[in-house]
N, C-alpha and C positions, 0 to 999 in steps of 0.2 A: 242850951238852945241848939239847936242841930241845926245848921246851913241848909238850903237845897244845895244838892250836886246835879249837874247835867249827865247822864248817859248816854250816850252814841254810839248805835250801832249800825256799822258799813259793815254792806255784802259788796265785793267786786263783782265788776262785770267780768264776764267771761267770750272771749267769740271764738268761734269754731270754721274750720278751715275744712272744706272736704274737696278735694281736688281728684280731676280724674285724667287721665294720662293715656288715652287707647293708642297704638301702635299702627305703626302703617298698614296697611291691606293692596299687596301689589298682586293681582288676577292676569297672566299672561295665555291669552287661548292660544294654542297652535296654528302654524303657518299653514296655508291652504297651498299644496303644492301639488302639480298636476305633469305630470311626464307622457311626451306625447314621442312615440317611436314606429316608423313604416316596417313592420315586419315583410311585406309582401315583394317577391322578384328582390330577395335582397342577391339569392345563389342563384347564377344559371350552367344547369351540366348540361354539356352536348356531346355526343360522343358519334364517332364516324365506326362505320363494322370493320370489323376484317375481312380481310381479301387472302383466299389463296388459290394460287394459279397453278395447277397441274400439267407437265406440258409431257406427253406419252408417245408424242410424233414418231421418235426413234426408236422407241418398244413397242410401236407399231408397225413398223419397218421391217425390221426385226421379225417378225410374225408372218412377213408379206404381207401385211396389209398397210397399202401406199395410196395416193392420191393418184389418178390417173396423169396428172403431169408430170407426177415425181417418176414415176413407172416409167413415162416415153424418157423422158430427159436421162435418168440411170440406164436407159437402151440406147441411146444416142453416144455417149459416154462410154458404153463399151462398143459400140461397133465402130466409134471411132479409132479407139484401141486397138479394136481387133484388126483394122484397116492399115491401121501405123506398123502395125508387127507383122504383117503378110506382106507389106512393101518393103521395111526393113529385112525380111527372111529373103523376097525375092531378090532383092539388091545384091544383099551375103553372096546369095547362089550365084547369082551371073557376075560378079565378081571370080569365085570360082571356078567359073564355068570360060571366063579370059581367058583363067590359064592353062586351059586343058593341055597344051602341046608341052607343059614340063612333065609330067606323066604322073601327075597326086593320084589319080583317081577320083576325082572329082564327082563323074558321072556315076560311078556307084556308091559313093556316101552320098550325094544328093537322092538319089532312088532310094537307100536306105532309108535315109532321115524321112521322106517324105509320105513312105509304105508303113511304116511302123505306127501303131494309133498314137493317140500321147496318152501316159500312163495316167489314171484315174487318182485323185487323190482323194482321202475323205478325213474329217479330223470330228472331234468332240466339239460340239456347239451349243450357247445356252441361248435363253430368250428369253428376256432380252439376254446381251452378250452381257453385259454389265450395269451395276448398281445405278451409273450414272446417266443411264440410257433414259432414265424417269427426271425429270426437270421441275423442280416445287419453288415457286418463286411465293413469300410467304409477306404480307402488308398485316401489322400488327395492326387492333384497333385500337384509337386514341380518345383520350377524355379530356375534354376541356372544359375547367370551373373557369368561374369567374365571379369573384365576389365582389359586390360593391358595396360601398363603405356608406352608412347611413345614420346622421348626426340627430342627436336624440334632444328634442326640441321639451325643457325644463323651464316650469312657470311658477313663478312664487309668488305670493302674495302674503308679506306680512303683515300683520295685527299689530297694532301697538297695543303695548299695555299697558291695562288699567289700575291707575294708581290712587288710591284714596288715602288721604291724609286727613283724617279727622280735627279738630280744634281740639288743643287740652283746655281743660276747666278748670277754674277755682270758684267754689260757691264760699263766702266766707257770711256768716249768721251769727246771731248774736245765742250763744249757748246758755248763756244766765244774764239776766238783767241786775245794773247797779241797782243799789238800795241805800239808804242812809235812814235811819229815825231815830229821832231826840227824844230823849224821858227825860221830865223832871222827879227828879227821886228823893226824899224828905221833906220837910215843911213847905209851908202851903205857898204854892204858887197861884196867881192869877190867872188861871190860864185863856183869859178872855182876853189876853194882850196877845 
């Protein structure tokens, strides 16, 4: 007589894991910066001319060509002279002319001296006489900068940045489904029970 045996067959279940892991997303847009600077009347040049003064008064002179007062005043100036030294010559004389009674001679060196022309002189002359007769008074021209100092007005405006951090995931499913089923295997079973 042959027993029934019972048969069992189990499938496991299986689950399935599928996870996802994205990574940060950091977006930084550039700063918005604006530089604002007066370039205008930063230099001012000013500059004054030169000056030069020619002064030829006495290489004028020199030439005989004088101003009409310089002319009367250098005539005055020698006729004064010339007055000084006819008084002084006459004084000499009648000085001399005292001592007539010691027997000099007196009366005829004065007739000499005063009959005789006066000897001519004449010499080598330039004109001007000399280099320094011309007068140059010389006023350099000058430059004056002036720079001013002009502070350079810098405007930022930062951005923050965009930071996304995603969620990580786990999806977990069931990959196979449990199972179990029973056989009855040899002699006859009921199977209405």
């Amino acid at each position: 007589m042959q027993l029934t045996s019972l048969n069992i067959q189990q499938t496991d279940a299986r689950i399935g894991l599928s996870s996802s892991r994205p990574g940060p997303q950091i977006r930084q847009q550039a700063a918005d910066m604006q530089i604002r600077q007066n370039h205008n009347n930063l230099i001012e040049i000013s500059t004054t001319a030169s000056k030069m003064h020619i002064d030829q008064t006495e290489a004028f002179a020199d030439a005989n060509l004088k101003s009409s007062l310089r002319v009367a005043n250098e005539a005055a100036a020698r006729a004064l002279q010339q007055v000084s030294s006819f008084v002084a010559k006459t004084a000499q004389q009648g000085d001399q002319l005292m001592r007539i009674e010691n027997g000099t001679g007196a009366i005829t060196r004065i007739a000499k001296a005063n009959s005789e022309p006066t000897p001519k002189q004449f010499n080598i002359g330039y004109m001007p006489k000399s280099a320094d007769r011309v007068k140059f008074v010389f006023q350099p021209a000058q430059v004056n900068i002036k720079a001013r100092t002009n502070e350079t007005d810098i405007i930022v405006n930062r951005r923050a940045p965009q930071i996304e951090m995603p969620k990580w995931q786990s999806d977990v499913y069931i990959k196979q489904k449990n199972q179990i089923s029973f056989e009855a295997v040899g002699g006859t079973v009921n199977r209405g029970l």
